[in-house]
LUMLOVO-950790 format. One record per residue (C-alpha): x, y, z; residue in one letter. Coordinates in nm, 3 decimals, padded with zeros to 5 digits. Layout:
REM LUMLOVO-950790
X, Y, Z, a;
...
END
This chain:
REM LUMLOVO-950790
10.632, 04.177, -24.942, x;
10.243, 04.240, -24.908, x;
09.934, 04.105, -24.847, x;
09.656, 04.286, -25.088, x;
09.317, 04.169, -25.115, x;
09.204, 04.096, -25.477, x;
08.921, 04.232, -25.578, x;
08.667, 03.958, -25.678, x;
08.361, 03.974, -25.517, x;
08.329, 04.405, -25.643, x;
08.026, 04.552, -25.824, x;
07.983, 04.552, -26.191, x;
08.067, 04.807, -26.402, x;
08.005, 04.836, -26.787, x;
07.955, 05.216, -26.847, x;
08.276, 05.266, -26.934, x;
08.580, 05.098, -27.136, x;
08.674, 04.768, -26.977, x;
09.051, 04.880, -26.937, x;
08.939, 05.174, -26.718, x;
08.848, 04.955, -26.452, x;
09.077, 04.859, -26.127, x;
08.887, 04.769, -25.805, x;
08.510, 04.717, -25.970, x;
08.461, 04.380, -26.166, x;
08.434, 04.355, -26.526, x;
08.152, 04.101, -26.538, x;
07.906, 03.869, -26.302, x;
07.664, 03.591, -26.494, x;
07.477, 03.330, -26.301, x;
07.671, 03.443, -25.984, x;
07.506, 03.711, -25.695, x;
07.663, 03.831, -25.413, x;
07.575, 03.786, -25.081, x;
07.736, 03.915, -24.769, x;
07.860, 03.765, -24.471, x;
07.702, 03.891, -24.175, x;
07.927, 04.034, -23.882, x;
08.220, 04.065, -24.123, x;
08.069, 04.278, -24.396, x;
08.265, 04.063, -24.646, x;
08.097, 03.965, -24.944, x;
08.097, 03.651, -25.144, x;
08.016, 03.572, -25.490, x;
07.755, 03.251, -25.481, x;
07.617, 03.066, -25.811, x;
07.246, 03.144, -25.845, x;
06.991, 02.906, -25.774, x;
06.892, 02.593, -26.057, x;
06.584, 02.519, -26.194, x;
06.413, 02.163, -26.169, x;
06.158, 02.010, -26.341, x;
05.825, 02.051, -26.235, x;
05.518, 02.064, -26.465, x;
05.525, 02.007, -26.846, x;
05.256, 02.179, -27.036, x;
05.364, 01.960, -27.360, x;
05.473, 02.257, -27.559, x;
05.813, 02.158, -27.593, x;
05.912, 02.441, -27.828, x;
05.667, 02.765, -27.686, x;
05.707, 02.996, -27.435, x;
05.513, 03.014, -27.088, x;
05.347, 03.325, -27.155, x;
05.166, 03.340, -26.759, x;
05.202, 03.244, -26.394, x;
04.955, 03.298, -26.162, x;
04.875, 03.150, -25.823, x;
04.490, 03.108, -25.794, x;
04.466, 03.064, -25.395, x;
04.131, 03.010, -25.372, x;
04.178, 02.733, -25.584, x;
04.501, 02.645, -25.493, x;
04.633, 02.574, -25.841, x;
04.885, 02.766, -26.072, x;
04.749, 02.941, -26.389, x;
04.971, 02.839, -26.681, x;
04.966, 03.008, -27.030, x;
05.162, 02.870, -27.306, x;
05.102, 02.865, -27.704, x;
04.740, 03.036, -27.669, x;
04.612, 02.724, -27.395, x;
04.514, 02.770, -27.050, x;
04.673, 02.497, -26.820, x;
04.627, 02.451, -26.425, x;
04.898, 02.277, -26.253, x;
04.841, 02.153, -25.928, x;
05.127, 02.101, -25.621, x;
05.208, 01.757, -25.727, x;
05.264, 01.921, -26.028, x;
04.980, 01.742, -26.217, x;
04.880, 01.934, -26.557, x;
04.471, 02.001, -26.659, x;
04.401, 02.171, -26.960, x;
04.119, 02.405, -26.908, x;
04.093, 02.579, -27.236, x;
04.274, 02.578, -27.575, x;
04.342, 02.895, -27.826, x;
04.227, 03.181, -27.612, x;
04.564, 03.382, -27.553, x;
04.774, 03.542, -27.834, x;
05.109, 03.306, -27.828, x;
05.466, 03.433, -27.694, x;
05.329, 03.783, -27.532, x;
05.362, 03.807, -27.142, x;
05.015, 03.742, -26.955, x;
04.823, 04.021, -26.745, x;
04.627, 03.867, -26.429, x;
04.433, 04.006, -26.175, x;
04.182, 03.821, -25.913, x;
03.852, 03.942, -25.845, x;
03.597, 03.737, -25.564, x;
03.612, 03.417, -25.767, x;
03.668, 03.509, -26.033, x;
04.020, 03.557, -26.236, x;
04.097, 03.813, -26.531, x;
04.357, 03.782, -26.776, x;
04.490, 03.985, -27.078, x;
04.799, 03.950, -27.339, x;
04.699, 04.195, -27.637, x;
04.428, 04.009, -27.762, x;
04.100, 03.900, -27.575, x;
03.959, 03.966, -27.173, x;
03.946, 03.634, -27.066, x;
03.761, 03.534, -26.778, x;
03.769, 03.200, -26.536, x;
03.527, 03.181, -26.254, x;
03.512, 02.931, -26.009, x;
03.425, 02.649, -26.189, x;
03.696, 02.685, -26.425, x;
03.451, 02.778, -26.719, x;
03.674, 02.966, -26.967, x;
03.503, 03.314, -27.137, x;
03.539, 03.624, -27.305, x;
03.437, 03.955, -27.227, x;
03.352, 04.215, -27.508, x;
03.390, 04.568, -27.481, x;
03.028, 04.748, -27.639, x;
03.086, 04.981, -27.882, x;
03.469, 04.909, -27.954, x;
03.519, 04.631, -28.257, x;
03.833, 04.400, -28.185, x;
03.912, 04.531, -27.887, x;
04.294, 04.446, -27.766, x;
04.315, 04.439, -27.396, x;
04.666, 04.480, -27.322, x;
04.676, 04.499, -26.922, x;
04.454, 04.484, -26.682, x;
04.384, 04.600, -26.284, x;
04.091, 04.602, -26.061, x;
04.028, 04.884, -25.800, x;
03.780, 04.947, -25.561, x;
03.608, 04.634, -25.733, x;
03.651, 04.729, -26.079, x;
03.819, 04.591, -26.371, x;
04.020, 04.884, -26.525, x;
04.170, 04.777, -26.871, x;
04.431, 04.932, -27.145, x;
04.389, 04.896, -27.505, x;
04.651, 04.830, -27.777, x;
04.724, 05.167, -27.994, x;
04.455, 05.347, -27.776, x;
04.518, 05.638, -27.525, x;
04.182, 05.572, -27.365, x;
04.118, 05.347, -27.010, x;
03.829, 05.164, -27.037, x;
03.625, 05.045, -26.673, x;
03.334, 04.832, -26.549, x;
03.125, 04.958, -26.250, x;
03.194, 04.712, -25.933, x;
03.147, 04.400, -25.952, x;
02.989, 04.357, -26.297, x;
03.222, 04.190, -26.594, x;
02.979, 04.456, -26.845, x;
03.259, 04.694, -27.040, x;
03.069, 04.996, -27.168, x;
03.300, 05.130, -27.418, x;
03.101, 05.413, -27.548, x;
03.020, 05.574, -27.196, x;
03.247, 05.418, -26.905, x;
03.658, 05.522, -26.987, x;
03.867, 05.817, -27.049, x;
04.201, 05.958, -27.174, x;
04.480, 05.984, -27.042, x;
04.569, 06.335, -27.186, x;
04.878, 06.488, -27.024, x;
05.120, 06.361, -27.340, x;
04.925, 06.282, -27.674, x;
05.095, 05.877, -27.604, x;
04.951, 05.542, -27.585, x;
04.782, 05.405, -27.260, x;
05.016, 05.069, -27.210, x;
05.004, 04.983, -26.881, x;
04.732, 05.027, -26.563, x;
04.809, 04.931, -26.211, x;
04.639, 04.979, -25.914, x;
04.852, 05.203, -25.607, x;
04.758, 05.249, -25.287, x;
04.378, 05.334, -25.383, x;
04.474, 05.499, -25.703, x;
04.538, 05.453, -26.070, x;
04.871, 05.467, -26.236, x;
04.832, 05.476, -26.624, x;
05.170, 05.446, -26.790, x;
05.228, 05.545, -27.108, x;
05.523, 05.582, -27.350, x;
05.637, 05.976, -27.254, x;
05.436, 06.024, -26.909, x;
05.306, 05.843, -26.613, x;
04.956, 05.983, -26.415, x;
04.776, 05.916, -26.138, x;
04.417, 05.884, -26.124, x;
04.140, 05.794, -25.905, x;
03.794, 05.663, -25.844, x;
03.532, 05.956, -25.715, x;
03.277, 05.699, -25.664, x;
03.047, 05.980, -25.872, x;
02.781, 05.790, -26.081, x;
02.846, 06.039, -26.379, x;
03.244, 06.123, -26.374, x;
03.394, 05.823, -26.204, x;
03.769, 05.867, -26.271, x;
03.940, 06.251, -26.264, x;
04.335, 06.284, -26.272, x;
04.534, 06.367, -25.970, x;
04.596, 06.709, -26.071, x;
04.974, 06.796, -26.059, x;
05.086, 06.432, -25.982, x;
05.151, 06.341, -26.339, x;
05.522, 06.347, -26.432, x;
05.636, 06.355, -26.790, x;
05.897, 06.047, -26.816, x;
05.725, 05.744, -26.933, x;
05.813, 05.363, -26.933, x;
05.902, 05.232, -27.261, x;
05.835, 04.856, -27.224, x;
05.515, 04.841, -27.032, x;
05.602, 04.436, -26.938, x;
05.913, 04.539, -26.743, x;
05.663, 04.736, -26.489, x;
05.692, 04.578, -26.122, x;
05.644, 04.661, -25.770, x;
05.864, 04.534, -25.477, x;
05.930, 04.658, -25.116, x;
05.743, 05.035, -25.168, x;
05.893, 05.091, -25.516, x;
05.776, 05.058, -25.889, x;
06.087, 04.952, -26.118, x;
06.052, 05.003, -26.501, x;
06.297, 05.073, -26.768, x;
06.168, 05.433, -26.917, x;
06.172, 05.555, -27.221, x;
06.577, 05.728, -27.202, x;
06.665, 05.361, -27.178, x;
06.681, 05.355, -26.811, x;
06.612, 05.143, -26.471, x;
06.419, 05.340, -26.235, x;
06.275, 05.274, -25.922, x;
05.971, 05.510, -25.804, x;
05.815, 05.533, -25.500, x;
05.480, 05.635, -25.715, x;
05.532, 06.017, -25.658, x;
05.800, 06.278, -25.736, x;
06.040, 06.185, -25.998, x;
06.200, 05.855, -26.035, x;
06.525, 05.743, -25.959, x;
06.779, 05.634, -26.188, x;
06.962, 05.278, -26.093, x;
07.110, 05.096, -26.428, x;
07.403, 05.370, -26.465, x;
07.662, 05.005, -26.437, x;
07.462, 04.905, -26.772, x;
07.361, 05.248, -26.940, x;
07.616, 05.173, -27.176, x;
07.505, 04.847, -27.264, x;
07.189, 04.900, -27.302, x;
07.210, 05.199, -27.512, x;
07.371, 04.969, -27.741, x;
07.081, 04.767, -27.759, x;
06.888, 04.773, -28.116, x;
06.544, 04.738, -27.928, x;
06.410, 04.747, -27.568, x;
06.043, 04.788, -27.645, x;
05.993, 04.377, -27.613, x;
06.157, 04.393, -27.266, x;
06.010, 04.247, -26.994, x;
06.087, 04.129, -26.620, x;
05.979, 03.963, -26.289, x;
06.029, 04.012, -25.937, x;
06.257, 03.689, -25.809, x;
06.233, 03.661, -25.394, x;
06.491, 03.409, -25.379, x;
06.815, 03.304, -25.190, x;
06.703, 03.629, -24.931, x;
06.776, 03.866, -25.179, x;
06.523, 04.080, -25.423, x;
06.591, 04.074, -25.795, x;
06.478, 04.251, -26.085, x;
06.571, 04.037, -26.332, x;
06.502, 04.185, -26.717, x;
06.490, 04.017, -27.028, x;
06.610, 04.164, -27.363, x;
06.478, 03.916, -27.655, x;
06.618, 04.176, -27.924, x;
06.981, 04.168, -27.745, x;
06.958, 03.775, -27.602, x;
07.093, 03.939, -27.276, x;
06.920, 03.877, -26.889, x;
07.003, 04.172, -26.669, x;
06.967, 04.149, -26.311, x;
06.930, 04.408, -26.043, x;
06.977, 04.294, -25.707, x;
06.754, 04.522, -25.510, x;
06.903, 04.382, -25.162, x;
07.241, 04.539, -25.256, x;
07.195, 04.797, -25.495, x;
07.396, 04.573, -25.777, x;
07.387, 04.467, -26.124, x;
07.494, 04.106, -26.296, x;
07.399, 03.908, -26.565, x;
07.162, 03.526, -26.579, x;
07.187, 03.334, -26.873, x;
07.186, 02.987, -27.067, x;
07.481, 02.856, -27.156, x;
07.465, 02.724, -27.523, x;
07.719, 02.498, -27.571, x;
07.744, 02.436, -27.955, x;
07.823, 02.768, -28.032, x;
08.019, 02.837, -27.647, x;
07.847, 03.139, -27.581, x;
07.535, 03.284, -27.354, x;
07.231, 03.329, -27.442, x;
06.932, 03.503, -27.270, x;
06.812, 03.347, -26.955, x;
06.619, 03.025, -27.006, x;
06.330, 03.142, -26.764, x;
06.074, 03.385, -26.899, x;
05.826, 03.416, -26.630, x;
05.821, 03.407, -26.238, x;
05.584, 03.305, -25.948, x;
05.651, 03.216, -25.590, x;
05.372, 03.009, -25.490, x;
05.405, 03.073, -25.054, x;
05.192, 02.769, -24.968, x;
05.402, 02.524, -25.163, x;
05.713, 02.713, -25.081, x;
05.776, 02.654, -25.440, x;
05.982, 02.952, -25.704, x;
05.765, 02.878, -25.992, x;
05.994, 02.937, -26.363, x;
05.810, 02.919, -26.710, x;
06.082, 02.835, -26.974, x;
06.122, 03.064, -27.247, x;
06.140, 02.748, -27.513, x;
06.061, 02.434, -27.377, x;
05.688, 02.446, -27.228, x;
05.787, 02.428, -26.923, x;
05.734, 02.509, -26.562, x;
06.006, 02.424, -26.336, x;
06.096, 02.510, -25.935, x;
06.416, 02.727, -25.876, x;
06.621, 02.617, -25.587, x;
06.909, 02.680, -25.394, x;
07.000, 02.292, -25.410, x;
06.979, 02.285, -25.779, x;
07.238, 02.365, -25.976, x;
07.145, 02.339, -26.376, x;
06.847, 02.476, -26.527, x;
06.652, 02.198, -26.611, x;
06.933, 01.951, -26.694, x;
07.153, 02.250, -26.873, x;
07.490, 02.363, -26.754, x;
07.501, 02.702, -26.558, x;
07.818, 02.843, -26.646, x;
07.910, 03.117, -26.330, x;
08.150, 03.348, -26.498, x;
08.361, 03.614, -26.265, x;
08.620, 03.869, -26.424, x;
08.773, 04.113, -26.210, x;
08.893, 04.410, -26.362, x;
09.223, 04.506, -26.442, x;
09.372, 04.517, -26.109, x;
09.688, 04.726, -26.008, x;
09.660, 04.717, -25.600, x;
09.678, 05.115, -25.582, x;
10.041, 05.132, -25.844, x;
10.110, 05.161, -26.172, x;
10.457, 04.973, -26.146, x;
10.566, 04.649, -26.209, x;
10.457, 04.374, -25.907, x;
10.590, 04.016, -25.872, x;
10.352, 03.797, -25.743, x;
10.448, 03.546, -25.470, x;
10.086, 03.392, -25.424, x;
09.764, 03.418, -25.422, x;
09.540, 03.248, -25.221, x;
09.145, 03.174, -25.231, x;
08.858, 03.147, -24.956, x;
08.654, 02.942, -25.144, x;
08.351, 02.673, -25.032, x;
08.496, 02.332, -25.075, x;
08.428, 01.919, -25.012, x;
08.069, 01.888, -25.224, x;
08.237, 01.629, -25.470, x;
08.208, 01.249, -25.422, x;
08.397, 01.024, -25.280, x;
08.606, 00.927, -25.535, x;
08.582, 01.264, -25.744, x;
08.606, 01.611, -25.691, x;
08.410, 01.964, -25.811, x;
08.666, 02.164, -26.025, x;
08.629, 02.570, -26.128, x;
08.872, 02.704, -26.375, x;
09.097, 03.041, -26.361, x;
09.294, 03.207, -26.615, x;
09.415, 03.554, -26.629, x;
09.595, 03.832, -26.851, x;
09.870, 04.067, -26.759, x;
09.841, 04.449, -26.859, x;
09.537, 04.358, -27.115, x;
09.719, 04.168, -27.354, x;
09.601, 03.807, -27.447, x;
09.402, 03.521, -27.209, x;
09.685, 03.273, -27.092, x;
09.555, 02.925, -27.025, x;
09.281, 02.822, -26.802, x;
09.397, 02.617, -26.481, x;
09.156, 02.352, -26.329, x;
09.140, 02.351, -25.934, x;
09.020, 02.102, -25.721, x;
08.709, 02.205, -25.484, x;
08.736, 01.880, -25.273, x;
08.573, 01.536, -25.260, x;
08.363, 01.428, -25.002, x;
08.479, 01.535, -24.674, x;
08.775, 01.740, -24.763, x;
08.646, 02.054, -24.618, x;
08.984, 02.297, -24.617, x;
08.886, 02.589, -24.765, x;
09.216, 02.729, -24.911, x;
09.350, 02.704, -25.242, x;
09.657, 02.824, -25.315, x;
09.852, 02.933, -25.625, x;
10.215, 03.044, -25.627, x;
10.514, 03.183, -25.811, x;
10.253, 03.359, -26.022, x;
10.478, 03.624, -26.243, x;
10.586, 03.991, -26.312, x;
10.311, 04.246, -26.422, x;
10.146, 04.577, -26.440, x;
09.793, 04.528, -26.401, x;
09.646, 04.165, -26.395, x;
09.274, 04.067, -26.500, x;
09.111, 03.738, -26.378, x;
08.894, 03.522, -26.424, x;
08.725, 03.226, -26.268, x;
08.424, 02.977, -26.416, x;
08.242, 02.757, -26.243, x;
08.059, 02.505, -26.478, x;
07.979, 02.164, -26.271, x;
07.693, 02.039, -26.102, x;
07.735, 02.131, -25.790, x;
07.714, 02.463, -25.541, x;
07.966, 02.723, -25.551, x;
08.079, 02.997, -25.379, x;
08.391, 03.222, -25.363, x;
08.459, 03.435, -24.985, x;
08.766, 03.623, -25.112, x;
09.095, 03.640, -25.219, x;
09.461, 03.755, -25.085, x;
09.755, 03.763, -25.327, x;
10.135, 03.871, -25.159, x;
10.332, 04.117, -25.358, x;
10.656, 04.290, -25.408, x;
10.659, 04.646, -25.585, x;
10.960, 04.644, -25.818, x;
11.198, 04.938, -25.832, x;
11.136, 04.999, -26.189, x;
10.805, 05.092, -26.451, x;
END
């Protein structure tokens, strides 16, 4: 007899057929990992819930925008073409109605008092006094302002179906579209993003990404960073975001990068390549920056495939979010479409994708507002290092216990398969009531087989977290 570890708590792997894998795990939703410091042993964890917070009375519309306005110390809330302040009580004002185009991801920059935003349609402007305008650009007739940066006092905007930048001088709100912009003219491709970078400009387009700057010259204010260009472009400009030194973006070969803003980028979603190959669109894509739980993640959202993908930054991983949708029993997309962590409140800010929405993610929460979060963990198909037949004696888990009541107990669910043939059936475990803190479960006289595939789900109200597993086996003297 022998002790093996099982391997639960592995990386994610989807770039290849399912049946190829052994030690890496088949599939992660709502579940990270995090690792246990000193030991080096990681743990899978249910992600944080999100609580109600602010309700913009759009119960069917996206929240387009999330912006913390310090100086006022209010959030910026955009949902169904309105513009909404929420205060920290979460108290809703509306400030203006119909000035944003309706389900397309919000732009914002701050400038003095003054805030800009953007979403394909109009420049909208708020100053101080929370007096809603609009900003024209001379010369240009329905202009389309798709994103929108500020550097060295300037308001630098992009313009839908146009590979031309278009600037104010500092300070001023006046866009001189005849005189004050230029082209970005490595690749003959559309303009989609602009971000400011360390003093620079970084115009992202479709094929290429360049680098520009400011020359402070009255008559040729912009010139490209000669040689600095580099011809790989970002094919969903709303899935461009910065975090710890690094840009990540999905470019246009269908890929996660992370650039550091020169030299070539690096390639990270090889786990999901496969995937989202598969995909039938990836243009709509778009993403946030989630400082959560101590961990980093770039979490992505793929309307055409109804998929969330997640890449945790603090360990190099990839897993899945997602909504649980219990009339038809499968997952959806994520139900959180935008992202802002609001420092003074200490408060993870979450627009809802379909329910007008703003809620507060939380490590004490475990639904998303009121829905089930349904943590799903398949190992692959696990051999322990042999191809021959194993009998299993037990297996036992390391697994967080005692969060129930008094008089009722958390349960998670495992079933498994042996040598990819059909799901057997799902066995509830206890995870303790109130007070019963042991943190072993045990299962035994657990069969003959080849390779073995679990699974465990985690559906109830409560936290969850799974340290390891050790399962005792024989090797049999026969294939």
């Amino acid at each position: 007899m022998a002790e093996r570890p099982v391997p639960f708590n592995t990386p994610v792997y989807q770039n290849i057929p399912e049946e190829g894998l052994s030690e890496l795990s088949a599939l992660l939703i709502d579940g990270y990992v995090t690792e246990l410091p000193q030991e080096g042993q990681p743990a899978t964890v249910k992600r944080p819930g999100i609580e109600s917070f602010a309700d913009t009375s759009n119960s069917s519309n996206s929240i387009d925008g999330l912006f913390y306005w310090g100086t006022q110390d209010e959030e910026v809330v955009v949902c169904n073409g309105n513009i909404y302040s929420v205060d920290s009580a979460g108290n809703v004002t509306t400030r203006a109605t119909s000035k944003m185009l309706v389900g397309q991801r919000v732009s914002f920059v701050e400038r003095g008092d003054n805030i800009y935003m953007v979403n394909g349609q109009h420049i909208i402007k708020i100053d101080g006094t929370w007096t809603v305008s609009q900003l024209s650009v001379s010369g240009v007739v329905d202009f389309q302002a798709t994103s929108i940066a500020t550097i060295n006092k300037r308001l630098v905007v992009t313009r839908y179906g146009d590979d031309r930048i278009y600037y104010t001088d500092a300070n001023s709100d006046v866009f001189n579209g005849a005189t004050d912009s230029f082209v970005a003219n490595v690749n003959p491709d559309d303009a989609t993003k602009v971000v400011e970078f360390r003093g620079l400009l970084l115009a992202f387009g479709t094929h290429t990404i360049e680098t520009w700057q400011d020359t402070g010259s009255l008559f040729f204010n912009f010139q490209r960073d000669i040689g600095s260009a580099i011809k790989k472009g970002c094919i969903a400009a709303d899935t461009v975001q910065f975090a710890e030194g690094f840009w990540y973006y999905w470019d246009e070969d269908r890929r996660c990068v992370r650039w550091p803003g020169v030299g070539l980028p690096e390639p990270l979603s090889t786990p999901y390549d496969r995937v989202v190959q598969g995909f039938s669109d990836i243009s709509n894509a778009m993403s946030d920056i989630y400082r959560i739980a101590g961990h980093i993640f770039y979490v992505t959202q793929f309307p055409t495939a109804d998929r969330t993908l997640v890449y945790d930054v603090s360990r190099n991983e990839w897993h899945e979010w997602s909504y649980w949708n219990k009339s038809t029993a499968s997952h959806e997309r994520f139900l959180g479409q935008t992202y802002d962590y609001v420092s003074p409140w200490n408060k993870h800010l979450v627009g809802g994708r379909n329910n007008g929405l703003v809620g507060n993610m939380s490590l004490d929460t475990f639904q998303d507002w009121g829905d089930t979060i349904r943590t799903v963990r398949q190992t692959g198909h696990v051999t322990h290092g042999t191809q021959l037949r194993k009998k299993s004696n037990w297996i036992k888990f390391r697994i967080q216990k005692g969060y129930g009541s008094y008089t009722a107990e958390n349960k998670f669910s495992i079933r498994w398969r042996d040598n990819n043939n059909a799901w057997g059936n799902e066995l509830i475990l206890g995870l303790g009531k109130t007070g019963e803190y042991d943190f072993y479960t045990t299962l035994r006289r657990m069969g003959v087989y080849t390779s073995r595939q679990y699974e465990i789900v985690h559906t109830h109200n409560s936290r969850f977290a799974l340290f390891n597993g050790t399962e005792d086996i024989e090797v049999l003297n026969r294939s």
